[in-house]
PyMOL Python script that loads the backbone (N, CA, C, O; Angstrom):
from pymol import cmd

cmd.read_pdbstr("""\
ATOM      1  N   UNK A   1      18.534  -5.599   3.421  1.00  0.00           N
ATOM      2  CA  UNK A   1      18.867  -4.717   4.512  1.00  0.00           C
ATOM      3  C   UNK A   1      20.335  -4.328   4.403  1.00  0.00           C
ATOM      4  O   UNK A   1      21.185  -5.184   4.158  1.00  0.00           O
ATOM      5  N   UNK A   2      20.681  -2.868   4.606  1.00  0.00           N
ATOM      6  CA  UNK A   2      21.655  -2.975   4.618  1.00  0.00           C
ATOM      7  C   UNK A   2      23.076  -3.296   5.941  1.00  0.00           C
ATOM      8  O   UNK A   2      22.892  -3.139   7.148  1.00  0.00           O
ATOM      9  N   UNK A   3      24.148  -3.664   5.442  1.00  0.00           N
ATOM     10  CA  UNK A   3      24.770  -4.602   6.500  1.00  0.00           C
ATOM     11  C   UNK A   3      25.550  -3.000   7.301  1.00  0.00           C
ATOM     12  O   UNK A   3      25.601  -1.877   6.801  1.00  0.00           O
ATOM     13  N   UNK A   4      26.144  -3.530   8.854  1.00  0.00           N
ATOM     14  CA  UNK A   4      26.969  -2.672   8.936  1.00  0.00           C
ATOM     15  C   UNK A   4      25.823  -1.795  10.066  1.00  0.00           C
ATOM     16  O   UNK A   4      26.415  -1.203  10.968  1.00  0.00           O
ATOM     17  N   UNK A   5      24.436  -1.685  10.081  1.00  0.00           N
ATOM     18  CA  UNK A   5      23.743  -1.137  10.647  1.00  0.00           C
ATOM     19  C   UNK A   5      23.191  -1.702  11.631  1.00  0.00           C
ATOM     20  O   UNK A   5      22.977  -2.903  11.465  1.00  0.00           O
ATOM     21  N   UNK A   6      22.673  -0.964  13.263  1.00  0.00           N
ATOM     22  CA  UNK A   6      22.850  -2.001  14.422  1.00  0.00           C
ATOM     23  C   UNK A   6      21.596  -2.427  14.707  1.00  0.00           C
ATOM     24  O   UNK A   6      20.878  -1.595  14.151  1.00  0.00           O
ATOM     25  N   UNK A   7      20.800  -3.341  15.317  1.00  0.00           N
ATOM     26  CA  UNK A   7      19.490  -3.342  15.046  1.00  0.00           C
ATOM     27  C   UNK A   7      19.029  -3.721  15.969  1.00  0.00           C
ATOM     28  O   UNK A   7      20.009  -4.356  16.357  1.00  0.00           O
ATOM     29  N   UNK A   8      17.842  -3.986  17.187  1.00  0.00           N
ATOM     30  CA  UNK A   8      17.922  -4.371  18.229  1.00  0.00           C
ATOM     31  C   UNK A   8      17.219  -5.843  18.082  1.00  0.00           C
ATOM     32  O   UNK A   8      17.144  -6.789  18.866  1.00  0.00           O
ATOM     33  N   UNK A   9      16.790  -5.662  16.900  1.00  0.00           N
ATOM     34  CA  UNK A   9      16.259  -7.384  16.868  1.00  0.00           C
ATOM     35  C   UNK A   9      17.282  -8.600  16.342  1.00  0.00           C
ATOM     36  O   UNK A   9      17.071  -9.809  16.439  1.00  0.00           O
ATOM     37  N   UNK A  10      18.304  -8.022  15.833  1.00  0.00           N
ATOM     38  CA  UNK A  10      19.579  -9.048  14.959  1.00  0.00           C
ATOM     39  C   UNK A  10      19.033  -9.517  14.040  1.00  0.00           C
ATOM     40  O   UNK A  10      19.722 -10.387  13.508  1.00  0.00           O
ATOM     41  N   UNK A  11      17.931  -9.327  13.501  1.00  0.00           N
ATOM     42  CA  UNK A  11      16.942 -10.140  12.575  1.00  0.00           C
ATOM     43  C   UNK A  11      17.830  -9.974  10.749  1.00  0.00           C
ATOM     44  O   UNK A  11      18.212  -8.954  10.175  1.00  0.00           O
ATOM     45  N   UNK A  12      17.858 -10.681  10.534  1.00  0.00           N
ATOM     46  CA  UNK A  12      18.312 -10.826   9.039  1.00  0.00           C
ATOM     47  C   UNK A  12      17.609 -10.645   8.275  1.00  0.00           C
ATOM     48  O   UNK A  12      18.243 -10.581   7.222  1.00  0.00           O
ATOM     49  N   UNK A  13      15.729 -10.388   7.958  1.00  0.00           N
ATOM     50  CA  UNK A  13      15.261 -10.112   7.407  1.00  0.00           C
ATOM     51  C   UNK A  13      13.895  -9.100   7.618  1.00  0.00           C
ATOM     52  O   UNK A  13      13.636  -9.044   8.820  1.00  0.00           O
ATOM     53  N   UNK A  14      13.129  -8.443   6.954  1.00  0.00           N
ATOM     54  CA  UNK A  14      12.120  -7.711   7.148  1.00  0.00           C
ATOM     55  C   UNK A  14      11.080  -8.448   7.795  1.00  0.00           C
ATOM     56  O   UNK A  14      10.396  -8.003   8.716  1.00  0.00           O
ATOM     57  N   UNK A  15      10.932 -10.121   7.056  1.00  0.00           N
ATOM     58  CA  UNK A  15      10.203 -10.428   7.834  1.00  0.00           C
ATOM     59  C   UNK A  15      10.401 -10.717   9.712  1.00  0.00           C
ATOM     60  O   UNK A  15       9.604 -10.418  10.601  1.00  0.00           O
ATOM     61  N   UNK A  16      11.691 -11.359   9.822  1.00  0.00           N
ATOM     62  CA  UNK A  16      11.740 -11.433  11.113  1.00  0.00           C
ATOM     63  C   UNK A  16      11.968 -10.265  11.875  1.00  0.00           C
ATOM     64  O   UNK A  16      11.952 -10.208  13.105  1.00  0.00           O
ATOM     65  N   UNK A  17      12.185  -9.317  11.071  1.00  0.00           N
ATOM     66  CA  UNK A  17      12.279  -7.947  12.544  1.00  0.00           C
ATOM     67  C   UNK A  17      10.680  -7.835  12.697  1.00  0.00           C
ATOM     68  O   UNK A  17      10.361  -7.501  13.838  1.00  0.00           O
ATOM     69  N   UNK A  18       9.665  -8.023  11.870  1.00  0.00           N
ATOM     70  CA  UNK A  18       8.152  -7.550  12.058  1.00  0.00           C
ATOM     71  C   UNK A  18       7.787  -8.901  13.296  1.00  0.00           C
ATOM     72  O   UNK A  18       7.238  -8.633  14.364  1.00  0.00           O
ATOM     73  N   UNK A  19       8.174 -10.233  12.937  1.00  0.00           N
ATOM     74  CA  UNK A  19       8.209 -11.321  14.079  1.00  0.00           C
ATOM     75  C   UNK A  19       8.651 -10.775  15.133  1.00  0.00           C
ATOM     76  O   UNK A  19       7.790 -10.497  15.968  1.00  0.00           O
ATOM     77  N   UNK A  20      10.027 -10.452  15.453  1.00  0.00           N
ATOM     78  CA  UNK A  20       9.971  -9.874  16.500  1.00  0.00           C
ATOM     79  C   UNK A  20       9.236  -8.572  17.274  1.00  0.00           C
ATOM     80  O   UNK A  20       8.721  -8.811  18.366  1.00  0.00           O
ATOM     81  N   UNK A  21       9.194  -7.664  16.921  1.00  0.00           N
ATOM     82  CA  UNK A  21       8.298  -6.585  17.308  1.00  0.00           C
ATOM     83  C   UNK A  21       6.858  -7.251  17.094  1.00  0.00           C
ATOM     84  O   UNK A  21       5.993  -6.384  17.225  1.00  0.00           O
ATOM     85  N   UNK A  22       6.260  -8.657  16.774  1.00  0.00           N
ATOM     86  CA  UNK A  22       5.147  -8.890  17.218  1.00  0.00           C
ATOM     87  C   UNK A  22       4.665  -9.370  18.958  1.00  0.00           C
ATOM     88  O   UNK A  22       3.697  -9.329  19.717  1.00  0.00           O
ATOM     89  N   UNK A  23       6.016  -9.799  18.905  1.00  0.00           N
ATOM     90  CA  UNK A  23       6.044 -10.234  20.463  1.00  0.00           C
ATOM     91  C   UNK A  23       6.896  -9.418  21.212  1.00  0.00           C
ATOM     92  O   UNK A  23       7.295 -10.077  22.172  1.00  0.00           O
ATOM     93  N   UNK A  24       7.303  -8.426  21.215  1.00  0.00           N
ATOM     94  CA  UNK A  24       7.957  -7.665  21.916  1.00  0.00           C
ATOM     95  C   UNK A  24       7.764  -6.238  21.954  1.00  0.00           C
ATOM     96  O   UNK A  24       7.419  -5.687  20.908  1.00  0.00           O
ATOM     97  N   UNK A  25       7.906  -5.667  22.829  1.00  0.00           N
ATOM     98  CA  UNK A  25       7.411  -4.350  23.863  1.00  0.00           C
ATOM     99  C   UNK A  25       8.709  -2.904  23.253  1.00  0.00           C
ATOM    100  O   UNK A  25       9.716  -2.605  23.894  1.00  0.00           O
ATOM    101  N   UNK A  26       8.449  -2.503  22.439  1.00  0.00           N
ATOM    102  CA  UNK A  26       9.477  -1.202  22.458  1.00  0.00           C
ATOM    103  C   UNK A  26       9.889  -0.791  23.706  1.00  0.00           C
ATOM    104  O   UNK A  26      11.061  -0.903  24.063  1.00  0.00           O
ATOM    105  N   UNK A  27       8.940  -0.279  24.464  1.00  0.00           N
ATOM    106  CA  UNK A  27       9.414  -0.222  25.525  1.00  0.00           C
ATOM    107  C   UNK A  27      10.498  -0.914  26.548  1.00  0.00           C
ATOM    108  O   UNK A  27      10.961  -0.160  27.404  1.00  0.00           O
ATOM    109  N   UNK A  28      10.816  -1.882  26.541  1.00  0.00           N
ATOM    110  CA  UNK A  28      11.872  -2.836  26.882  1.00  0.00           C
ATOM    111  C   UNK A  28      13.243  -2.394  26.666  1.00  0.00           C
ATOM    112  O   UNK A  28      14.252  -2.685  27.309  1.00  0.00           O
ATOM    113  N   UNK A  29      13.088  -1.557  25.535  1.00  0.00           N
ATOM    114  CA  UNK A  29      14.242  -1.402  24.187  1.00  0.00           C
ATOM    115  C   UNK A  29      14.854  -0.325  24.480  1.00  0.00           C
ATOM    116  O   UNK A  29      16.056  -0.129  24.304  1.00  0.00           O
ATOM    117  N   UNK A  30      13.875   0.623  25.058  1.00  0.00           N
ATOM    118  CA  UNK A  30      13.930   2.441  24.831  1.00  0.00           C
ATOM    119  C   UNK A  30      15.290   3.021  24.854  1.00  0.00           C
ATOM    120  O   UNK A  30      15.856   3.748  24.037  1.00  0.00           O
ATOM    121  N   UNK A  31      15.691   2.516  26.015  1.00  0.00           N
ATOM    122  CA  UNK A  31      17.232   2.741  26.383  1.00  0.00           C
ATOM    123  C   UNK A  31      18.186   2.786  25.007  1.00  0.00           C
ATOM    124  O   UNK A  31      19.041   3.638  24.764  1.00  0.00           O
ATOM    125  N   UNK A  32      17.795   1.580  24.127  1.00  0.00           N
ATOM    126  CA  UNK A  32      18.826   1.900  22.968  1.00  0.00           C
ATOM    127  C   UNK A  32      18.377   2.145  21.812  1.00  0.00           C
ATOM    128  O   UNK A  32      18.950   1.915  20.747  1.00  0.00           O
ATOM    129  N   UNK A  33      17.330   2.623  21.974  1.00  0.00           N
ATOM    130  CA  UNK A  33      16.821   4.062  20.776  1.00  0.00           C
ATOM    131  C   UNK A  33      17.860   5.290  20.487  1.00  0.00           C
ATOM    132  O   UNK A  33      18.720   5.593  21.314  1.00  0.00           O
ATOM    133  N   UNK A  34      17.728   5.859  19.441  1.00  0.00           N
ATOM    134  CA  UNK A  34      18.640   6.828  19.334  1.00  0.00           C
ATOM    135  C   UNK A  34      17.536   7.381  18.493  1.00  0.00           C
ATOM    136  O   UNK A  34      16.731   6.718  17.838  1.00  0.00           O
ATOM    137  N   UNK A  35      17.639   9.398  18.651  1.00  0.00           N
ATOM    138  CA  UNK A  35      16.745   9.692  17.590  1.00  0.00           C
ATOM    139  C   UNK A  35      16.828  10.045  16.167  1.00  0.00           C
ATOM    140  O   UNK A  35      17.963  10.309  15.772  1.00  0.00           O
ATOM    141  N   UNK A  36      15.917  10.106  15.348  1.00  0.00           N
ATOM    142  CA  UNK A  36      16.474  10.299  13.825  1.00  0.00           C
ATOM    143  C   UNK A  36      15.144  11.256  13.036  1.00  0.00           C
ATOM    144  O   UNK A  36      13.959  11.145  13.351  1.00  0.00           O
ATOM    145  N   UNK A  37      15.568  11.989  12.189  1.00  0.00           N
ATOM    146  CA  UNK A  37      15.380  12.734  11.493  1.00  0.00           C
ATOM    147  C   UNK A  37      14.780  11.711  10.142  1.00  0.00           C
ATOM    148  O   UNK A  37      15.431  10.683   9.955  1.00  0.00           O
ATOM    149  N   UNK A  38      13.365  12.008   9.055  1.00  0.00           N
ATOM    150  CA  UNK A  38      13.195  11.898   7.945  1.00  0.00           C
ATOM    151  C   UNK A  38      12.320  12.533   7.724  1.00  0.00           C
ATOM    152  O   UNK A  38      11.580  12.982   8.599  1.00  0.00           O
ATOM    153  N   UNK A  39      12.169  12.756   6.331  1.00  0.00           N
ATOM    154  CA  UNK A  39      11.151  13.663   5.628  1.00  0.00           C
ATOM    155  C   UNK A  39      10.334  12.237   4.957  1.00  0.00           C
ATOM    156  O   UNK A  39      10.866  11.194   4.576  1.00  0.00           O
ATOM    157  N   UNK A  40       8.984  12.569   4.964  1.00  0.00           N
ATOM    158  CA  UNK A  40       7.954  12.279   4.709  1.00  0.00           C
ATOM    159  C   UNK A  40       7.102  12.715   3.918  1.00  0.00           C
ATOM    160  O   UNK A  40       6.590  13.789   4.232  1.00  0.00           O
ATOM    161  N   UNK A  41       6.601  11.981   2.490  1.00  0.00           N
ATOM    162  CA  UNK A  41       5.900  12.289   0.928  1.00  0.00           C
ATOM    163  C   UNK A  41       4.834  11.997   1.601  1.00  0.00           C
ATOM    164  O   UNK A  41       4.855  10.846   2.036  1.00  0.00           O
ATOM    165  N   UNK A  42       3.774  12.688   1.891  1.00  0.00           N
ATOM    166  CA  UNK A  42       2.647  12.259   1.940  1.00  0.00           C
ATOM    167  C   UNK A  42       1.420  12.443   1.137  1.00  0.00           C
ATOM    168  O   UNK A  42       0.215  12.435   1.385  1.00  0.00           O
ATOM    169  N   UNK A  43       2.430  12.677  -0.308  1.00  0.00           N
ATOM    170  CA  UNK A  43       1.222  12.680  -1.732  1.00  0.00           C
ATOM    171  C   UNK A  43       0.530  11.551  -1.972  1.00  0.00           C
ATOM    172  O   UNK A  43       1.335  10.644  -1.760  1.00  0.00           O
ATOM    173  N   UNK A  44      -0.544  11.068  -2.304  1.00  0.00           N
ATOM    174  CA  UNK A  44      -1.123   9.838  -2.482  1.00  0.00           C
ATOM    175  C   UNK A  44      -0.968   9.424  -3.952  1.00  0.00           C
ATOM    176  O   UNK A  44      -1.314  10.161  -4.875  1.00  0.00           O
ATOM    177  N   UNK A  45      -0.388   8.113  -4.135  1.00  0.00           N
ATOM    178  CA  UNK A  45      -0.709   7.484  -5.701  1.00  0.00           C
ATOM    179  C   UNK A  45      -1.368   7.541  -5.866  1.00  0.00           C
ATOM    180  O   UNK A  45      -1.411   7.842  -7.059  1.00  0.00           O
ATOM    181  N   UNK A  46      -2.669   7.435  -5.323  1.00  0.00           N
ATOM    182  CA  UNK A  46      -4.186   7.154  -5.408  1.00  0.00           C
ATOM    183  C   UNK A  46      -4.774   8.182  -5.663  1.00  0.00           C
ATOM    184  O   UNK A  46      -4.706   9.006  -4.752  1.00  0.00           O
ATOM    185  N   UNK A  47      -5.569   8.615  -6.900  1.00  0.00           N
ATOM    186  CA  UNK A  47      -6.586   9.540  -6.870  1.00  0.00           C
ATOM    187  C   UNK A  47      -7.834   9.390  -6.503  1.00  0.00           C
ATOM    188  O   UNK A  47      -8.303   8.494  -7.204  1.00  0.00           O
ATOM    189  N   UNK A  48      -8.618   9.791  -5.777  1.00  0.00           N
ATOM    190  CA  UNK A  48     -10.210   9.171  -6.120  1.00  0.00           C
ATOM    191  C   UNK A  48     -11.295  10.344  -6.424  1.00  0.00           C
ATOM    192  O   UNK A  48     -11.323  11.554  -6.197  1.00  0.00           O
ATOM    193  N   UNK A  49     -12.061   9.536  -6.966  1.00  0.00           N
ATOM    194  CA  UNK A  49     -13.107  10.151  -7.133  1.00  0.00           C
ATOM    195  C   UNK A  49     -14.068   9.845  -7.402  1.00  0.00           C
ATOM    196  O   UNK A  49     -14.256   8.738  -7.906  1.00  0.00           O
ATOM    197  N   UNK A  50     -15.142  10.793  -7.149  1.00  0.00           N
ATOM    198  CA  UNK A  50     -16.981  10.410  -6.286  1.00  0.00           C
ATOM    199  C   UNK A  50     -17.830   9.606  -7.442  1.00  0.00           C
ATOM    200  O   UNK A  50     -18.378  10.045  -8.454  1.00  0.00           O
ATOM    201  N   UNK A  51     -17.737   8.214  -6.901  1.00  0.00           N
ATOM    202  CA  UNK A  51     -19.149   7.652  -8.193  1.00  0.00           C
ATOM    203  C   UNK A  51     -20.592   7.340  -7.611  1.00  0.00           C
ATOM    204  O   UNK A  51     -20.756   6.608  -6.634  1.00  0.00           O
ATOM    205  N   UNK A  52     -21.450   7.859  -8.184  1.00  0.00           N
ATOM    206  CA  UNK A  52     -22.849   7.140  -7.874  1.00  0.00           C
ATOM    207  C   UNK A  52     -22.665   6.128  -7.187  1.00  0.00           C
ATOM    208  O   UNK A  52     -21.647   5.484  -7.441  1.00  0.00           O
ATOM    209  N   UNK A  53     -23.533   5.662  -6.142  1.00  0.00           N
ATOM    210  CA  UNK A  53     -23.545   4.354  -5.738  1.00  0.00           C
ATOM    211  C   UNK A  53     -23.688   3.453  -6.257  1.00  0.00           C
ATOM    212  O   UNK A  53     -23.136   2.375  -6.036  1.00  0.00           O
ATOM    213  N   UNK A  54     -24.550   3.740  -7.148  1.00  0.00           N
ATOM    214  CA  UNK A  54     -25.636   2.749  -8.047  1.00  0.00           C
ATOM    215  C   UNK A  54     -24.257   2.177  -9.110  1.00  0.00           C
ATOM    216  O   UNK A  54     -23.939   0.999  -9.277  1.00  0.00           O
ATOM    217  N   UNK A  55     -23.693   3.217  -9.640  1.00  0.00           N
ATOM    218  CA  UNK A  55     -22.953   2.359 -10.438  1.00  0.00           C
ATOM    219  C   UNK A  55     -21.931   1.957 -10.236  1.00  0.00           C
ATOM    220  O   UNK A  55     -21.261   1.335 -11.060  1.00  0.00           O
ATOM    221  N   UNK A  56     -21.425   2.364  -8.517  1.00  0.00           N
ATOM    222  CA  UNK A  56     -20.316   1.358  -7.809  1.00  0.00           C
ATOM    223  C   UNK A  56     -20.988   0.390  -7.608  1.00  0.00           C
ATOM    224  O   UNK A  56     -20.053  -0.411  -7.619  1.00  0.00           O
ATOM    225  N   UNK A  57     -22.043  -0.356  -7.390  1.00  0.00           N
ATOM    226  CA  UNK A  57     -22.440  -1.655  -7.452  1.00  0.00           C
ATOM    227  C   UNK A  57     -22.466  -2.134  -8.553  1.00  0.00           C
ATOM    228  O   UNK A  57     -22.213  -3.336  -8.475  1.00  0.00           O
ATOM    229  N   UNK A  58     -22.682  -1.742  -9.775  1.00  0.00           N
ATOM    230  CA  UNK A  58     -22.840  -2.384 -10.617  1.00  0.00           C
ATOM    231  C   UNK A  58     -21.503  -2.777 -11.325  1.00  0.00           C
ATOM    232  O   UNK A  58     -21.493  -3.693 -12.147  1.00  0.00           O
ATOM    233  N   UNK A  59     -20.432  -2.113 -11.018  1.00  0.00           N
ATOM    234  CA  UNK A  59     -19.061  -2.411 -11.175  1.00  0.00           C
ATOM    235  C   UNK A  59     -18.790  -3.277 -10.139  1.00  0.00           C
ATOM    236  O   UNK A  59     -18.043  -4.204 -10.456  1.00  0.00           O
ATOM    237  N   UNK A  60     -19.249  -3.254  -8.753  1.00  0.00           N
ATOM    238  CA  UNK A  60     -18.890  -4.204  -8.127  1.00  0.00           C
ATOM    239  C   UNK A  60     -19.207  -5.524  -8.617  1.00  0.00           C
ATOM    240  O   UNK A  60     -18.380  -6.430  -8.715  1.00  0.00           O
ATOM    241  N   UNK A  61     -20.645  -5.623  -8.975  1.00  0.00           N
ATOM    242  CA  UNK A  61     -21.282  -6.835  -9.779  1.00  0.00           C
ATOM    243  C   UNK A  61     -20.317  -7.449 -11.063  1.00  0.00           C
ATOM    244  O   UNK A  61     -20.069  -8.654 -11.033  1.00  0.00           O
ATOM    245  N   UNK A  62     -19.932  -6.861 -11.861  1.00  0.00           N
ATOM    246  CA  UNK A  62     -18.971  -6.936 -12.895  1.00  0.00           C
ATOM    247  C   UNK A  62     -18.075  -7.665 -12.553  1.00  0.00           C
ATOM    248  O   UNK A  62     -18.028  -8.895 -12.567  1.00  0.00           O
ATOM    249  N   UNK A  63     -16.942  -6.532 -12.065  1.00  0.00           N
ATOM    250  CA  UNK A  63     -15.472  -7.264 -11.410  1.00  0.00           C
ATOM    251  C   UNK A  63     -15.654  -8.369 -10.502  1.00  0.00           C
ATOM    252  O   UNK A  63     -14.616  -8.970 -10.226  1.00  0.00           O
ATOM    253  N   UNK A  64     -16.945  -8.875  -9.856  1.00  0.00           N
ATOM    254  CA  UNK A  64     -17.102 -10.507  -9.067  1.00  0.00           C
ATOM    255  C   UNK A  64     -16.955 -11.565 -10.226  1.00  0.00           C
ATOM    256  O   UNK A  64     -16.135 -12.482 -10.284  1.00  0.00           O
ATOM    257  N   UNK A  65     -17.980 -11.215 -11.177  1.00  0.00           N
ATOM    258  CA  UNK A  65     -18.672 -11.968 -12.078  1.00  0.00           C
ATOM    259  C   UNK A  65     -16.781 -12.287 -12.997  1.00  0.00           C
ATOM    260  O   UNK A  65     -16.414 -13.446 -13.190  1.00  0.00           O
ATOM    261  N   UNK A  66     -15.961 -11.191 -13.379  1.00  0.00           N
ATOM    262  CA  UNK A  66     -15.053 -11.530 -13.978  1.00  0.00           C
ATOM    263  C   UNK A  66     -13.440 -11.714 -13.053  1.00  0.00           C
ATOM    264  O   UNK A  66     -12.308 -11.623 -13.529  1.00  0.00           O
ATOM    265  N   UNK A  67     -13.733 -11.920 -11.993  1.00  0.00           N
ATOM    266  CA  UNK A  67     -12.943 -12.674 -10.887  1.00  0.00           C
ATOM    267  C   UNK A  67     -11.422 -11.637 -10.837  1.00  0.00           C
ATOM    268  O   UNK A  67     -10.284 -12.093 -10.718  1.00  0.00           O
ATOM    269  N   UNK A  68     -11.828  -9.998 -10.976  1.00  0.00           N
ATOM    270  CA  UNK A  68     -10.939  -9.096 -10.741  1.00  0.00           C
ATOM    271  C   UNK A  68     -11.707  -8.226  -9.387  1.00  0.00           C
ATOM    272  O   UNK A  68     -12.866  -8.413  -9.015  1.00  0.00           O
ATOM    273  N   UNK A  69     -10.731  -7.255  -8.789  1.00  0.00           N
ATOM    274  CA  UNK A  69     -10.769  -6.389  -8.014  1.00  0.00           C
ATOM    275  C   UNK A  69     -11.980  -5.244  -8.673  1.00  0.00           C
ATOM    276  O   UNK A  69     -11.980  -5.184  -9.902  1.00  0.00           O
ATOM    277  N   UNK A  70     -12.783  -4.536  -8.092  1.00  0.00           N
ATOM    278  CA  UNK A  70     -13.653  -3.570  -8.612  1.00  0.00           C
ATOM    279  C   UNK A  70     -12.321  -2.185  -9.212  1.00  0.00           C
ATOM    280  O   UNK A  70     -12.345  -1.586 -10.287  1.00  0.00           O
ATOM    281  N   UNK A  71     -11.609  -2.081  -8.426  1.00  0.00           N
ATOM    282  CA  UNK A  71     -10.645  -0.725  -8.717  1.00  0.00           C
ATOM    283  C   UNK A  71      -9.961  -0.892 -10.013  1.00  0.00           C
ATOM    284  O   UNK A  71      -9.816  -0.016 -10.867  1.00  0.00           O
ATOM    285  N   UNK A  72      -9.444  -2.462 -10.079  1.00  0.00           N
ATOM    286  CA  UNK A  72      -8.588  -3.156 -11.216  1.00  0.00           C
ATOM    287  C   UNK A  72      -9.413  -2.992 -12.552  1.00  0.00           C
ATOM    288  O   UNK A  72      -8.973  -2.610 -13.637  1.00  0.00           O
ATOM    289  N   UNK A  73     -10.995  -3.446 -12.168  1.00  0.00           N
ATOM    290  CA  UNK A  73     -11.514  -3.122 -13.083  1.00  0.00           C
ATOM    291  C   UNK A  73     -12.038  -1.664 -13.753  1.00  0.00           C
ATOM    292  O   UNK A  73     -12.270  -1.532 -14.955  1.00  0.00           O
ATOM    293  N   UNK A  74     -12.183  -0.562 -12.718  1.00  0.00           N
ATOM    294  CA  UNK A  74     -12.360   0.659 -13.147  1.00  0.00           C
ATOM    295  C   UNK A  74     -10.934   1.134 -13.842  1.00  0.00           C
ATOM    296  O   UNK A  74     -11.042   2.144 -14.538  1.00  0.00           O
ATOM    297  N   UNK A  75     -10.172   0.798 -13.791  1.00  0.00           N
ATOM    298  CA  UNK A  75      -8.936   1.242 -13.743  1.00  0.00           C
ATOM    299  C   UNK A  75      -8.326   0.632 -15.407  1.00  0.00           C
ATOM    300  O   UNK A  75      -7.760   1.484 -16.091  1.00  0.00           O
ATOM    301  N   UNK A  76      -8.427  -0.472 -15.864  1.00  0.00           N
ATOM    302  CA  UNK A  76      -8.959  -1.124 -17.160  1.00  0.00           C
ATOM    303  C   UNK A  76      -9.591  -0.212 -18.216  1.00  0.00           C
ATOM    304  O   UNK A  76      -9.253  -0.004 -19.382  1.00  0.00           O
ATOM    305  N   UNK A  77     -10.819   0.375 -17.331  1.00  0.00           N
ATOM    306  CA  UNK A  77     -11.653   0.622 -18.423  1.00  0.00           C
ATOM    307  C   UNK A  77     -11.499   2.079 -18.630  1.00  0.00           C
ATOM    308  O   UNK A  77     -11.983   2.606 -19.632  1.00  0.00           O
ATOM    309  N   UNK A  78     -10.734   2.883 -17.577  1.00  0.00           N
ATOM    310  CA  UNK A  78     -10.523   3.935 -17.958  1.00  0.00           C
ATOM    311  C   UNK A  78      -9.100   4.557 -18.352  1.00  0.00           C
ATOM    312  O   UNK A  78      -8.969   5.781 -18.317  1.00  0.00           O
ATOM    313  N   UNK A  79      -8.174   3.842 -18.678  1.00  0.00           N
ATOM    314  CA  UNK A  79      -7.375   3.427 -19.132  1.00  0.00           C
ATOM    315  C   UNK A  79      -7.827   2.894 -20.882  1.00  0.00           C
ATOM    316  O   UNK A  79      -7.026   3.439 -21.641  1.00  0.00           O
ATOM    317  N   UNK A  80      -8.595   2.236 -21.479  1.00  0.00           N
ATOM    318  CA  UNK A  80      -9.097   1.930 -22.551  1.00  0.00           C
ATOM    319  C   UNK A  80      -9.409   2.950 -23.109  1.00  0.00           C
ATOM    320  O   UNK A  80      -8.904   3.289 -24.179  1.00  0.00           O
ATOM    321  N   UNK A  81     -10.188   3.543 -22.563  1.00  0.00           N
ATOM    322  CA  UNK A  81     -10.919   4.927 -22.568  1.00  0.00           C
ATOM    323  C   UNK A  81     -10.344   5.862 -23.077  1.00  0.00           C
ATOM    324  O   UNK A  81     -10.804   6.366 -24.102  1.00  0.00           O
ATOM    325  N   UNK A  82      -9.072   6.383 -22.431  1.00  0.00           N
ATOM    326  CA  UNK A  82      -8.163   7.550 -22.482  1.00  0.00           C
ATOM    327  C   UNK A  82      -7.148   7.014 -23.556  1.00  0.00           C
ATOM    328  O   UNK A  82      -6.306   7.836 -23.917  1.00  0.00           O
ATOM    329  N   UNK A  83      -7.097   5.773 -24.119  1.00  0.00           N
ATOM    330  CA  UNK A  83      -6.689   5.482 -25.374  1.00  0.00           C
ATOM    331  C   UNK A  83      -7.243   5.584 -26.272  1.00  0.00           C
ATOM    332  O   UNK A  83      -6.271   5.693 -27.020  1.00  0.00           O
ATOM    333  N   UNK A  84      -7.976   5.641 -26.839  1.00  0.00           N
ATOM    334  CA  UNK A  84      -9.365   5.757 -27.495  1.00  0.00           C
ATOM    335  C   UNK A  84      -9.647   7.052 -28.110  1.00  0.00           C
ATOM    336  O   UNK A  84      -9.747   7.384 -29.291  1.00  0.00           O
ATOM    337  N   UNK A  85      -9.785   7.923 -26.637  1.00  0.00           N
ATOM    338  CA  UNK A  85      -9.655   9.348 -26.391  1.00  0.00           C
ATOM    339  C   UNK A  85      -8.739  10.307 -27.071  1.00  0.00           C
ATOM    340  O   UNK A  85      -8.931  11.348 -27.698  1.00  0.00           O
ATOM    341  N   UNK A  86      -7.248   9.339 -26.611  1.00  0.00           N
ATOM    342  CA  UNK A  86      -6.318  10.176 -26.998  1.00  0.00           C
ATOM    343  C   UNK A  86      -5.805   9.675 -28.893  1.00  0.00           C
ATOM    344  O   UNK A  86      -4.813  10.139 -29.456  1.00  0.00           O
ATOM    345  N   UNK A  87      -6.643   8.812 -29.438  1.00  0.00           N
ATOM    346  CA  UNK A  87      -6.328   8.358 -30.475  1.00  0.00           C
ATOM    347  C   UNK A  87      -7.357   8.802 -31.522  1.00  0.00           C
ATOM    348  O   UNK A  87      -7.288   8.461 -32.703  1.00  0.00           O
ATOM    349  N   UNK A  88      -8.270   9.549 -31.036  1.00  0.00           N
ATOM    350  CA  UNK A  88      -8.748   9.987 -31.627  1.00  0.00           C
ATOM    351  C   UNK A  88      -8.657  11.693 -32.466  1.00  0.00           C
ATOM    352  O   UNK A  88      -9.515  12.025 -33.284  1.00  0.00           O
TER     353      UNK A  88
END
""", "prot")
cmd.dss("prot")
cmd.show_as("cartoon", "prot")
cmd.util.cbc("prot")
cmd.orient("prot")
């Protein structure tokens, strides 16, 4: 965090300002709000796109059986793929 900036929780870290705002009311606070201006990316890292059901289960079945995430594992193999692809 950086120092020098005023904060209404005094919290020294990310985690304890989220501690505090778990038990405490913004509203309480309002008075020493000030307002602020940011711009906002709201491009997604994430691409997706539409698979059969049938063979989202069967990837789901997979990635259990080899004790990864289903995405981790699509993501592996199409990645392999596009090496392959591009090496050819």
């Amino acid at each position: 965090m950086k120092s020098g900036k005023s904060s209404i929780s005094q919290a020294q870290s990310y985690k304890a300002i989220g501690e505090f705002w778990d038990i405490h009311d913004l509203g309480d606070f309002w008075e020493q709000t000030v307002p602020v201006e940011f711009d906002v990316d709201l491009r997604s890292e994430v691409t997706y796109y539409p698979l059969d059901s049938s063979l989202s289960e069967r990837i789901r079945r997979i990635a259990a059986h080899r004790g990864v995430a289903p995405d981790t594992l699509v993501n592996l193999w199409v990645q392999e793929n596009l090496l392959k692809e591009e090496a050819a």
